[in-house]
N, C-alpha and C positions, 0 to 999 in steps of 0.2 A: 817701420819700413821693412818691406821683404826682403831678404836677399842681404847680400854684404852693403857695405856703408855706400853712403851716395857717390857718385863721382860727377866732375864738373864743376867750373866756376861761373855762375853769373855774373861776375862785376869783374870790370875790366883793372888787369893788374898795371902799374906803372911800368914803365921800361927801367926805370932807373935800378928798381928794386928784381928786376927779372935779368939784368948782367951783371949787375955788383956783388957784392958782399954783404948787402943788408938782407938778414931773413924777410920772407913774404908776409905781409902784413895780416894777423889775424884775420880772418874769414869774419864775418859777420851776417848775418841771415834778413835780407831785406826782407820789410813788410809788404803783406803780398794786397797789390795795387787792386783799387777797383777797376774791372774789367771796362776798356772804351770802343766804343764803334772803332775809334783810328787802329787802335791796337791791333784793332782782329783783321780789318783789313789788312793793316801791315805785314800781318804775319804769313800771310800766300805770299808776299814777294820779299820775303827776309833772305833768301840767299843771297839774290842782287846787291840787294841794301848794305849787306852785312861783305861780301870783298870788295865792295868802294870803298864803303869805312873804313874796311882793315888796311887797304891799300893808302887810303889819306893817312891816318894815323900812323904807318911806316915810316913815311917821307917825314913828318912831322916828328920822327923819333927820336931821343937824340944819341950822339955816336958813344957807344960804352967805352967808359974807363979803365976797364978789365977785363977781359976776355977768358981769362982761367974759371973752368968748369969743374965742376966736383961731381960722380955718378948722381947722388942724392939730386944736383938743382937738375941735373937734365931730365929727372924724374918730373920734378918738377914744370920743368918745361914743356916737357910733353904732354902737361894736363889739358884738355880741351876746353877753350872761354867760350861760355852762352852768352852770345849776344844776341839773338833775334828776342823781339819782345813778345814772341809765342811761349817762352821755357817763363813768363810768369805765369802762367794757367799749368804748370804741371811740376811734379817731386820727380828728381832723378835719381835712381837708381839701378842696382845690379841684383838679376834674379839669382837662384840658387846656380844656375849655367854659366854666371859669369857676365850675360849678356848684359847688355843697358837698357831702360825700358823705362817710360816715363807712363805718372801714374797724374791724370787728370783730377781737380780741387773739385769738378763739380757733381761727375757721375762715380769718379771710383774707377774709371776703365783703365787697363796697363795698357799702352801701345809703343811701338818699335819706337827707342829712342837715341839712338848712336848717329849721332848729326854728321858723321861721316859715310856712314852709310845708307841712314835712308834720308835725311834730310828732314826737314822740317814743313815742306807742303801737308803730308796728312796729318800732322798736331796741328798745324793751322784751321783746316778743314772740318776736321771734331771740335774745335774748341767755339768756330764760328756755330757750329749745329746746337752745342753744347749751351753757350749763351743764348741762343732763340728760345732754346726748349725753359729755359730760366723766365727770360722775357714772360711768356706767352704762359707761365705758371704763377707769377705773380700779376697778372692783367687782368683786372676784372671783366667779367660777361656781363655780356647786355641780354637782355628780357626780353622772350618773345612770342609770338604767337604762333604753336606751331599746328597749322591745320589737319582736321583727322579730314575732313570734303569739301565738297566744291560750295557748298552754301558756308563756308564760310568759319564752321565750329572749329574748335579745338583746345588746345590744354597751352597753358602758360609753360617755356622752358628758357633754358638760356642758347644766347646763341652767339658765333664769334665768326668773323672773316673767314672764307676759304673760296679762293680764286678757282681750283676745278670744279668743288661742290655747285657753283653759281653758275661757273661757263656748261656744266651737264646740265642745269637746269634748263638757260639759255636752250641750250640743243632740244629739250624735248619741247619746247615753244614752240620752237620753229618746227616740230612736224607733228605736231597734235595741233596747230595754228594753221598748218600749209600757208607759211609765211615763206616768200624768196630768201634767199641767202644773203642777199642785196641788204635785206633788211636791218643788219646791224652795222651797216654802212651811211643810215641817211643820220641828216641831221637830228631830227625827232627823239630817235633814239640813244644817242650821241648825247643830247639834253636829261634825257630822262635818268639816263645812267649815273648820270654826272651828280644829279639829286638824291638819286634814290641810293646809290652804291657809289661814293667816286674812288672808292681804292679799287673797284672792279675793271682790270683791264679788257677793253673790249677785243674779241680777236675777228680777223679778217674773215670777207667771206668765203675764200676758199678753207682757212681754217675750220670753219663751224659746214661748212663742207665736207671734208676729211674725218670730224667728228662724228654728221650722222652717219654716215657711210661706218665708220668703225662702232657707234651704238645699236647697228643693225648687223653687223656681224657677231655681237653679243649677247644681242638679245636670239639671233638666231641659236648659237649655239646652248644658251638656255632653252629656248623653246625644244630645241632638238631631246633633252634631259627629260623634258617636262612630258614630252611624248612617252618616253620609256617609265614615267614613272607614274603618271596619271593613265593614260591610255589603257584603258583594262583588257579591252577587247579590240574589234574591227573596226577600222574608221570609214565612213562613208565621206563621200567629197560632191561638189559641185563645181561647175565649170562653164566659161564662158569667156566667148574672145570679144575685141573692142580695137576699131581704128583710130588713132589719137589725131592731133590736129599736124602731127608731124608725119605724118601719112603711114605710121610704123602700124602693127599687128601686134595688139597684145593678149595676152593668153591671164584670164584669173582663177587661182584655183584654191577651196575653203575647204578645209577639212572640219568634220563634222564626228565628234564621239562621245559617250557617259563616259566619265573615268571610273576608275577605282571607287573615289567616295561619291558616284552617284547622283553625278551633276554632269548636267549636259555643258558640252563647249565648244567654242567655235573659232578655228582660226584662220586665216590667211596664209597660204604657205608657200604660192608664187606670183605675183606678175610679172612675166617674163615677155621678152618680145619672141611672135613667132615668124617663119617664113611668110604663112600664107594661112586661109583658113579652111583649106583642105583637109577632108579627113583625115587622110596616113599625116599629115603634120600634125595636128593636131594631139593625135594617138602617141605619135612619138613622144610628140610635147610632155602630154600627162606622165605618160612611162617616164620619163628621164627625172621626172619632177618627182615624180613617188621615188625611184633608184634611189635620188641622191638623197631624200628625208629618211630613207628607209624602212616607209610604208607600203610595204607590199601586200598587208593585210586587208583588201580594199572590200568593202560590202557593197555597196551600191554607188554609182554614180549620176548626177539629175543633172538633165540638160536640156535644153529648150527643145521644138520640134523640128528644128531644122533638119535637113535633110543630110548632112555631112557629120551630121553628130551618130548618121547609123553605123557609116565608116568606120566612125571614131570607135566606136565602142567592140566594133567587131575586131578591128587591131587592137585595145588594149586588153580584149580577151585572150589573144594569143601569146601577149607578154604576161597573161596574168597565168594562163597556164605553164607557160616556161620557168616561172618562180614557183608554181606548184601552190600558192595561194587561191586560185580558182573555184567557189562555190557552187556544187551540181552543172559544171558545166557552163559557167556565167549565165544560167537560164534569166538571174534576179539581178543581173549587173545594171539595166539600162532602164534609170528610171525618170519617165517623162515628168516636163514641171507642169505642176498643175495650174499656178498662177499663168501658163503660157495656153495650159485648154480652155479654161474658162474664159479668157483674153480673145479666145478663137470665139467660142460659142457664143458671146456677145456682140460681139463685131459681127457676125453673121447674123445677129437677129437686128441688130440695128440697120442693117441693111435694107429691109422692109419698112425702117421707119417712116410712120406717116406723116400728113400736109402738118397736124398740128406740131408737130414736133421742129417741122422747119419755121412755121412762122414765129416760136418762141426765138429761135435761133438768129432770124431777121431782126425781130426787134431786139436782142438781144446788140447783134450787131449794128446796128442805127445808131441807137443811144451811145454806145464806144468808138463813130467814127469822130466824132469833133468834142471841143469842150464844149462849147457854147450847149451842143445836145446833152451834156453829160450835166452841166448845171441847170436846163431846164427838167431834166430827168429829179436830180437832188430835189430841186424846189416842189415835185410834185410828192416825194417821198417825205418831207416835211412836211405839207399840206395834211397827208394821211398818217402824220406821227409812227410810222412805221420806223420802228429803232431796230436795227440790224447792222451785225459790223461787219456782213459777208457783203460784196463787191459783185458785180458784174460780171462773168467771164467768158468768152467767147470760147467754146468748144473744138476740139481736133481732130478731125473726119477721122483720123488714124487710131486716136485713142478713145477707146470707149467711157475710160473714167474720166475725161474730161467733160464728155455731153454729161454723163449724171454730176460734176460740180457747176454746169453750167444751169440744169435744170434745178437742183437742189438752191441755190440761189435766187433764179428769178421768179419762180413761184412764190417769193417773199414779197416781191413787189407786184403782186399781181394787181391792186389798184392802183398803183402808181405809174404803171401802162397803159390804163384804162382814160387817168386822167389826162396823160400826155396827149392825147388826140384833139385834146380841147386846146392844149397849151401851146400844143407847135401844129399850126397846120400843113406846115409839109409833111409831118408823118403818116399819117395814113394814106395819104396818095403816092406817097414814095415804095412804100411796100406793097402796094396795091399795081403797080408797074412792074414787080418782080415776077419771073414767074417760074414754074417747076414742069416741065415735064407736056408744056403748052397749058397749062393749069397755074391760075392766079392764086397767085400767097396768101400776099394780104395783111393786115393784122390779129393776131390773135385774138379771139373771143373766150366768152367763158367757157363753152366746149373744149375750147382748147385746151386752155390751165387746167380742165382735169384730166385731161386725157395724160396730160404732160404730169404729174400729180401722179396717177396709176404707173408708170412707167418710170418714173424715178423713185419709186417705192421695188420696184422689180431689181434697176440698178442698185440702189442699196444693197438689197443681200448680196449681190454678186463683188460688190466694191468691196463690202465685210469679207467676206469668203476669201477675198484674193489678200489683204491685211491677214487676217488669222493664216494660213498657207505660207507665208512668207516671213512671219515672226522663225528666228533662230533663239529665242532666248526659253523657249519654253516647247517640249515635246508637242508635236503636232502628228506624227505618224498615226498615232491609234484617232484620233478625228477625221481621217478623213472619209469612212462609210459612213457615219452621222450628218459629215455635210452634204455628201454624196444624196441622200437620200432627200434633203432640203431643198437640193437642186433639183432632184425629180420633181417634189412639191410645187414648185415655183413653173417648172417648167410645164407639165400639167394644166395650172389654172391659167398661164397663159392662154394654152391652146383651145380653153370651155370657155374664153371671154366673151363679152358680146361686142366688143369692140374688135371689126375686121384685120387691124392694123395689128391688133396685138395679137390674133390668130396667126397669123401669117409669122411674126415675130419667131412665137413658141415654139413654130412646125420647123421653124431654120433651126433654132438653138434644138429641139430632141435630134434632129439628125445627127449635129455634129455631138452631142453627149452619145448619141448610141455608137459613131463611130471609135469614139477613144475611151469609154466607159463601160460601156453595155458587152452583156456577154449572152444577152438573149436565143441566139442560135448556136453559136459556135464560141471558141475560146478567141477570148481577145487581147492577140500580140503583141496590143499599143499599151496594155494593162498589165503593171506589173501585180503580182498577186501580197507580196509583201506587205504591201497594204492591207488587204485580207487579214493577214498574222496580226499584223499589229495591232487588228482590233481584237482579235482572239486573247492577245495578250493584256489586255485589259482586264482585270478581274472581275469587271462591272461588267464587260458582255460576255465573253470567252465565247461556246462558239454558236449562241442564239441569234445574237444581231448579226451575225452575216447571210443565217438562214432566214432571217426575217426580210431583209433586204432584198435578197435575191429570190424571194416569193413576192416581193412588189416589184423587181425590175422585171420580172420572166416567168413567173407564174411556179406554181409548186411542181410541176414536173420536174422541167429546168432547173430549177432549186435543188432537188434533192441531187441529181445529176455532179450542181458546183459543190456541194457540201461536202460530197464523195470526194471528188479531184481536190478539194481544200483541205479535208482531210489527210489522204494521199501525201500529197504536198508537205504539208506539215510534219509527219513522221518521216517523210528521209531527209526534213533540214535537220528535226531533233537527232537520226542516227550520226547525220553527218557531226552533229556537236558533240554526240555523244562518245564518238572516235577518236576524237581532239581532246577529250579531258583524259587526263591522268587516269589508269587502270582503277575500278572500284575495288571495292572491297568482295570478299566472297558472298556477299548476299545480294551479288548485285541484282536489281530488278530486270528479269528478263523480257524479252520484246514480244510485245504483242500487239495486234489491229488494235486503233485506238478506234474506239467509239464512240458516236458523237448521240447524244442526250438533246430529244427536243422537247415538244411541251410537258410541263408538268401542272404545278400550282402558278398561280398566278402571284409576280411580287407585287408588295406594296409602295404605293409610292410613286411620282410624278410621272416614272417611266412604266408602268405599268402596264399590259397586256397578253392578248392570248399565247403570242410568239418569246417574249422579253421580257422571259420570268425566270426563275430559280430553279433550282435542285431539289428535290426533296430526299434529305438525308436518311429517309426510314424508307426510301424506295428500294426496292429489289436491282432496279435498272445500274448497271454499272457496276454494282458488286462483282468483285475476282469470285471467280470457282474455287473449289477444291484442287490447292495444289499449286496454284496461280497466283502471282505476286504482280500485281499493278507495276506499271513506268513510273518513271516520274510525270509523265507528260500525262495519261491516264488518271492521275491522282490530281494533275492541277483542275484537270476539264470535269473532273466528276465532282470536285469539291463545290461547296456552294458561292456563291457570286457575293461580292461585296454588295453592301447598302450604299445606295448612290444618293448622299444628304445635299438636299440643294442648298442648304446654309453655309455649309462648309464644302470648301472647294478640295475636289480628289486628285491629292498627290501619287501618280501611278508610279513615276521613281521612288518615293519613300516607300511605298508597300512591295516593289520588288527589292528595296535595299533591306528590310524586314524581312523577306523570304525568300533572302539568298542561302540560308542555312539549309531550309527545307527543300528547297529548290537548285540544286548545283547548277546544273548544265541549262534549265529553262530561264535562269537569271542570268546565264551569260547571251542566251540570245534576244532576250529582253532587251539584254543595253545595246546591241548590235539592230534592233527594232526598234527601237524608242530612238535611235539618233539618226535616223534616215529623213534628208532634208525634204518636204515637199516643194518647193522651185527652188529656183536658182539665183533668186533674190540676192540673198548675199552675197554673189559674186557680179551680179550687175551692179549693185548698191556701191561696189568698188567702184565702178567707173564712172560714180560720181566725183567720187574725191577723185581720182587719177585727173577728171578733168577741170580740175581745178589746179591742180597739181601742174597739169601740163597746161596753160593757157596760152595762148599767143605772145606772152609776154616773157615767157619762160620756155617757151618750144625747140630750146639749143640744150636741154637736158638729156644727160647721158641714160640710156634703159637700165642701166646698172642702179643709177642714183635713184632713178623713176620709184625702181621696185625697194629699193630702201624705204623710199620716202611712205611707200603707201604700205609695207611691211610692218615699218614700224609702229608707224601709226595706231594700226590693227592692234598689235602688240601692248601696248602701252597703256589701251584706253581701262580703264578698271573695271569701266562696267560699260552695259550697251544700253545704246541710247533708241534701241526700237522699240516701237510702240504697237500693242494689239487692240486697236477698237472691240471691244466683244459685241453681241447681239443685244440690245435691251428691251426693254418692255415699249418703247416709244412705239414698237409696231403693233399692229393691230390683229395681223396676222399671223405674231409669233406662238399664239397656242394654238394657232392651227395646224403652222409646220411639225410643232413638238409631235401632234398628236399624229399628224401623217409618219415623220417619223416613226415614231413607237408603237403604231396600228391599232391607236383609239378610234 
């Protein structure tokens, strides 16, 4: 024992021997009791317990026979009696100070133990935590499955009750679920709980309320970390506002970057309610939304073509230059969604669409107005064993991808239309009463079905085009001159068709491509050139494919003209990077006109031609003079191009995370180029959830929780659940494109 000998008695002395003459009876050392639930409760209210006993026992005392005192017994008397049943869980004694201090049986801990002075609530208190931790050390674990994914895998561990562990679970249900808060209120799950977990208290739904709300301010301020520590470089964002069903203005906004280890990512970083969707609102909006993340390093922003987004961008120019973060001027700040031009240029050619294309859409609609049509339809599609699990679906004058699912469909059942004519005699004289334009409908023939057949072969690429554009999970900056180029293709063979309807088509859709694409005459303001870079930055074109391109959009004068100004271009974003990295060393490469290398050898291999080819390293072209030390940027564009293997798919972030050594300052603007979104998908794609989130049924939600809920969510998911159809072989005309592409 530490300190000097114990003091205190446990066991209550007699009165008779505490006023007489008899010495105090031998001390004897009780056996220390096993620990009981009563005990330890008892021992939080042992003060109470302990002066009513003392107070009964007085009364019950009996009158002393003597009253003479000796120094020695009042010594005695004045020893202090342990009576609460807390002092059997602990040794008393005196440290080297004198003090008293009681030493616990089960950890060893010394704590304050002078019952006149501090009482006996905190030895009650440890001794209760004290016992649990005993408990819960001899309890066996149970066996469990602890999954590494969502299919289901995972490794054998043990596992034990934990009332938070389970209720955080709970919470992330309910917003990876967009489940109401209601929901651990009904009965259903009331039952299930009861089964699956009944030591699991369920908590209220304001509770699990209070909880997301505080799992979204933590995950924020993680994510806040995650920015300064992943974030290599500049983040580009996207943006877009959304009316909820509660008539509020909400504002979403995605932030878009490669980190440090070279992976692109993507996150959600407000929805917020705005005033209105005025541009200076809106500008403000962004601004205050970047302030408080404190990303003021902004690269590009992508927003639809609306007409308040030019506002926007011109006010967050002026916040972007008062931070001093401002890129040449914001010239590359405002970058148009692509999935919103093509969206444009199709809807304009569908405008022209012809008779055939309505009367699919008639019969289309006939056969979905009633069942009765819809089982004589079935019965004709079993007649012709025509096994397909695609449906019916009636197209949306607004949405152009819904005519090509509508067409992409019933050209499956083109007999099974054929046959209904036999099967229902109202149908063709019902459609035959329709009419367009003072011009009868009708039912479709087999002219029609191919016309219809050519024209949803047309949709197709543009439906792919707007999927690949809208993926976030994988670089898309440096594709878009290749698509580019695809769409002239297409747009093109419209226009040489023999079919009138689909001339007229082509000549809609090239206007509006020359208006937001083309740079045939003059420089086009609606075209950000970034894109240009990004294909540069490819090591499979660098800078041949954009002169190849712009010798098929505009002929080789023009050409040489953009090559210069892309050039241009390119060497004061490189100085501007060049400014911003750390001083080099004394050998630093000094500046000079970069010059751009066009044809040489022809390379090998699918992409192959006169324009989109190689280097040849034994050439004179591009060699430094005497005395003259190459860029960096001169060294990337004279080097020779990768092998573009169609077996194996080219990782363009692995080969710049490879030659970031050689390449300092051209790999930082690499990752500032590779992460610039093409639409603004991602931030519409939110307001799906949001409106799920906010349904009619839940429309008394506060915009605080709103943006939790859809924050979180974002946050949380592990992986993305988008999907890129690529281009396949199924068409007939895809070696034709490659080839127009590549100038076979």
């Amino acid at each position: 024992m530490e300190g000097s000998s114990s003091w205190g008695s446990k066991k209550r002395v007699p009165a008779s021997r505490e006023s007489g003459n008899l010495p105090p009876l031998p001390s004897k050392k009780r056996p220390q009791p096993q620990a009981s639930k009563a005990a330890v409760e008892s021992g939080n209210n042992s003060g109470n317990v302990n002066v009513q006993a003392a107070a009964t026992q007085e009364q019950e005392r009996p009158a002393a026979t003597n009253t003479t005192t000796t120094p020695e017994m009042e010594k005695t008397n004045r020893e202090y009696v342990l009576r609460s049943p807390v002092w059997q869980h602990y040794d008393c004694y005196k440290d080297a100070k004198g003090k008293k201090k009681a030493k616990c049986h089960y950890c060893g801990k010394s704590l304050a133990g002078d019952p006149s002075g501090n009482g006996t609530s905190s030895l009650g208190r440890h001794t209760q935590r004290c016992l649990k931790k005993q408990k819960e050390k001899g309890k066996q674990l149970n066996l469990e499955l602890n999954p590494t994914s969502v299919e289901g895998e995972g490794v054998l561990g043990t596992w034990k009750f934990d009332q938070e562990f389970i209720r955080a679970g709970l919470v992330e249900m309910i917003i990876l679920d967009e489940m109401p808060f209601r929901s651990v209120e009904k009965e259903g799950f009331k039952r299930f709980m009861a089964r699956a977990c009944p030591m699991f208290k369920i908590p209220s739904r304001r509770s699990v309320r209070e909880d997301c709300f505080r799992l979204f301010l933590e995950q924020k301020g993680k994510l806040r970390d995650y920015f300064k520590i992943k974030c290599g470089g500049r983040v580009s964002i996207t943006t877009d506002s959304w009316t909820s069903c509660q008539n509020f203005n909400y504002m979403c906004i995605t932030a878009h970057f490669v980190g440090k280890d070279w992976k692109l990512y993507k996150k959600v970083i407000s929805f917020c309610k705005i005033t209105s969707h005025k541009g200076i609102d809106l500008g403000d909006a962004i601004a205050d939304c970047l302030e408080h993340w404190g990303l003021k390093n902004i690269f590009t922003v992508t927003v639809d073509n609306a007409s308040a987004n030019d506002t926007t961008l011109l006010h967050l120019k002026d916040r972007l230059e008062e931070w001093g973060t401002n890129i040449v001027g914001g010239k590359y700040l405002h970058m148009r969604c692509i999935a919103h031009i093509v969206n444009l240029i199709v809807s304009d050619g569908l405008e022209e669409m012809g008779m055939s294309i309505r009367r699919v859409r008639e019969a289309v609609r006939w056969v979905r107005s009633s069942p009765s049509r819809l089982a004589k339809f079935k019965e004709c599609v079993e007649f012709h064993n025509i096994e397909s699990k695609k449906m019916l679906s009636l197209d949306v004058p607004t949405r152009w991808n819904s005519t090509y699912y509508m067409l992409e469909a019933a050209v499956l059942f083109e007999d099974a239309f054929s046959s209904l004519e036999r099967k229902d005699k109202d149908y063709k004289p019902e459609l035959k009463a329709k009419r367009y334009k003072n011009q009868e409908i009708g039912v479709p023939q087999h002219e029609d079905w191919k016309n219809a057949k050519v024209l949803m072969k047309y949709l197709k690429f543009f439906h792919d085009l707007t999927l690949i554009a809208s993926t976030t999970s994988v670089v898309t900056a440096h594709r878009f001159l290749r698509e580019f180029g695809r769409v002239l293709y297409h747009v093109e063979k419209m226009m040489n068709s023999t079919d009138d309807d689909i001339v007229r088509m082509g000549m809609k859709m090239k206007a509006k491509v020359d208006k937001y694409w083309s740079e045939k005459d003059c420089v086009n303001f609606r075209l950000n050139r970034l894109v240009y870079m990004a294909v540069v930055f490819d090591p499979r074109n660098k800078m041949n494919y954009p002169e190849h391109i712009f010798k098929k959009m505009c002929g080789d004068d023009r050409a040489k003209v953009l090559v210069k100004e892309l050039n241009d271009e390119l060497e004061k974003l490189f100085e501007y990077y060049q400014s911003k990295m750390p001083p080099p060393a004394p050998s630093s490469p000094s500046k000079r006109r970069v010059q751009v290398a066009t044809s040489s050898s022809p390379r090998s291999g699918s992409d192959s031609d006169e324009s989109y080819d190689d280097y040849d390293p034994d050439d004179d072209y591009g060699k430094p003079q005497a005395g003259h030390t190459k860029s960096e940027l001169e060294k990337y564009l004279v080097h020779p191009r990768e092998y573009d293997d169609a077996e194996e798919e080219f990782d363009v972030l692995k080969w710049w995370k490879t030659n970031a050594m050689r390449y300092p300052i051209l790999s930082e603007m690499a990752k500032d180029l590779f992460a610039i979104p093409m639409s603004t998908v991602p931030s519409e794609s939110v307001f799906s959830t949001s409106g799920r989130v906010l349904d009619e049924f839940r429309s008394s939600l506060h915009p605080k929780i709103v943006e939790a809920l859809i924050c979180s969510q974002d946050w949380l998911r592990s992986s993305s659940s988008e999907f890129v159809e690529h281009l396949d072989g199924e068409d007939d005309d895809y070696e034709d494109q490659e080839d127009f592409v590549n100038g076979k």
